[in-house]
C-alpha positions in Angstrom: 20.4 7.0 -25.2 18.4 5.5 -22.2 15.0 3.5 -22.9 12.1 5.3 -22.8 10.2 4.0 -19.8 6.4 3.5 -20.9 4.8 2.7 -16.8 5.9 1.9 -13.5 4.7 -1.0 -11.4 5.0 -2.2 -7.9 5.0 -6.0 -7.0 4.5 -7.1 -3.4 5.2 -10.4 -2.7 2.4 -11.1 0.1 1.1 -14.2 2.4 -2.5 -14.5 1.2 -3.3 -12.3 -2.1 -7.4 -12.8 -1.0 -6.5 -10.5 2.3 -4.2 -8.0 0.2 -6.9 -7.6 -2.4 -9.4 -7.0 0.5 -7.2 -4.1 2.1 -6.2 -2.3 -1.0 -9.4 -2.7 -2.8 -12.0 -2.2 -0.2 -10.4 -0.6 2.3 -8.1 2.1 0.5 -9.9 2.3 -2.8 -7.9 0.7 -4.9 -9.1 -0.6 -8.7 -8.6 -3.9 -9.8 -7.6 -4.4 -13.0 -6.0 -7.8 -13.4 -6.5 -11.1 -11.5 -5.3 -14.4 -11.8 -6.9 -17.1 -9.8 -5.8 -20.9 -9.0 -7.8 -23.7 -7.4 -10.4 -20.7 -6.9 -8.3 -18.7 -5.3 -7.1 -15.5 -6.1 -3.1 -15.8 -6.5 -2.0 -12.6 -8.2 -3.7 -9.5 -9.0 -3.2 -6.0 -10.5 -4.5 -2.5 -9.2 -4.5 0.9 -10.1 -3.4 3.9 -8.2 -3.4 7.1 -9.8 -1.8 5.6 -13.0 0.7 3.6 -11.4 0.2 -0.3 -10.8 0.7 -2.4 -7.7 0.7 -5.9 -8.2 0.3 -8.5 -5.7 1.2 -12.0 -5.9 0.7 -14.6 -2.8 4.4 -16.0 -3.1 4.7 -18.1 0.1 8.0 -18.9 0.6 8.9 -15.9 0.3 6.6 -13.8 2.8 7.2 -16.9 5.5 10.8 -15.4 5.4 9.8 -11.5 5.5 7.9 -12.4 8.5 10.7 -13.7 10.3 12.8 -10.8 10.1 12.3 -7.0 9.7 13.6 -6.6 6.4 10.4 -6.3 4.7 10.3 -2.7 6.2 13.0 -1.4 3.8 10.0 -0.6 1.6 7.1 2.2 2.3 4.6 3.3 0.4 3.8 6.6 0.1 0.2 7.4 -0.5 -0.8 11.2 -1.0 -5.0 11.5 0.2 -7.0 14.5 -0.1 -8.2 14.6 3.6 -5.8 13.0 5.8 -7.7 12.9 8.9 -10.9 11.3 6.7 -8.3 8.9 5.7 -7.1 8.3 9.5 -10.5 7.7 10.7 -11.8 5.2 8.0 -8.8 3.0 8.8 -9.1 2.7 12.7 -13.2 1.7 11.7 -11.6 -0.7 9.9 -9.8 -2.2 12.9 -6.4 -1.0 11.7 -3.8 0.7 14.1 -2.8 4.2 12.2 0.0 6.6 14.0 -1.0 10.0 15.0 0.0 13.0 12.2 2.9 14.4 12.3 4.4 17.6 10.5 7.2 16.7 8.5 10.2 18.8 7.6 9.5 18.0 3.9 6.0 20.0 4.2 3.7 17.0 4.7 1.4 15.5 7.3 1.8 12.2 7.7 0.6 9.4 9.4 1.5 5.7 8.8 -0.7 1.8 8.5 0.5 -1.4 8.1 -0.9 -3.3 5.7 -1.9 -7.1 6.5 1.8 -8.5 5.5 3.4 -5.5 7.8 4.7 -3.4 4.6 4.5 0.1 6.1 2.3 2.4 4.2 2.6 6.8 5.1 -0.2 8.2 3.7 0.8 12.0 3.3 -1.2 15.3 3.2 0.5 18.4 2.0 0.4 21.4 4.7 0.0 24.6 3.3 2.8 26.4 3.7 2.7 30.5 3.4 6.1 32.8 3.4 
């Protein structure tokens, strides 16, 4: 019999959890529900996104090394938004560089944003499809 899993969670390990909190808070909305803070500074946090948590914890080392390769881009975060054009157009007043839309195969519009530690974010749109 296999565990019954109770939530799932997300932890990025990013360069300065201050900046991160800033972008996924103010920017896309996101609620904060835990923090942890050292020498004033926030260090680690916890958000909600439609019932599902993304942590962030400012772990150096370890985002020096994902910046000096590309492997951090094995990960993407899909992020489903009412009004994708609204979306679109809140980031780039934002000063952040967002593709154009595109019409997936799958039956999505999507467009893509990278957040301040260059983890790709696709923030999706269904189409409405009719047979």
């Amino acid at each position: 019999m296999v565990a019954s899993i109770r939530s799932f969670s997300i932890l990025l390990n990013v360069h300065d959890c201050q900046i991160s909190l800033d972008f996924y808070q103010r920017v896309l909305g996101l609620t904060l529900t835990e923090s942890w803070a050292d020498q004033g500074r926030v260090r680690w946090c916890s958000l909600d996104c439609a019932g599902v948590t993304l942590m962030l914890n400012e772990h150096r080392a370890s985002a020096a090394l994902r910046h000096l390769g590309s492997d951090h881009q094995d990960c993407v975060l899909y992020l489903s938004v009412a009004n994708l054009s609204e979306m679109r157009l809140h980031l780039m007043a934002e000063g952040f560089e967002v593709t154009h839309p595109q019409t997936q195969e799958y039956g999505l519009l999507q467009c893509s944003v990278v957040d301040p530690d260059g983890y790709e974010i696709a923030l999706t749109e269904p189409l409405n499809v009719t047979n």
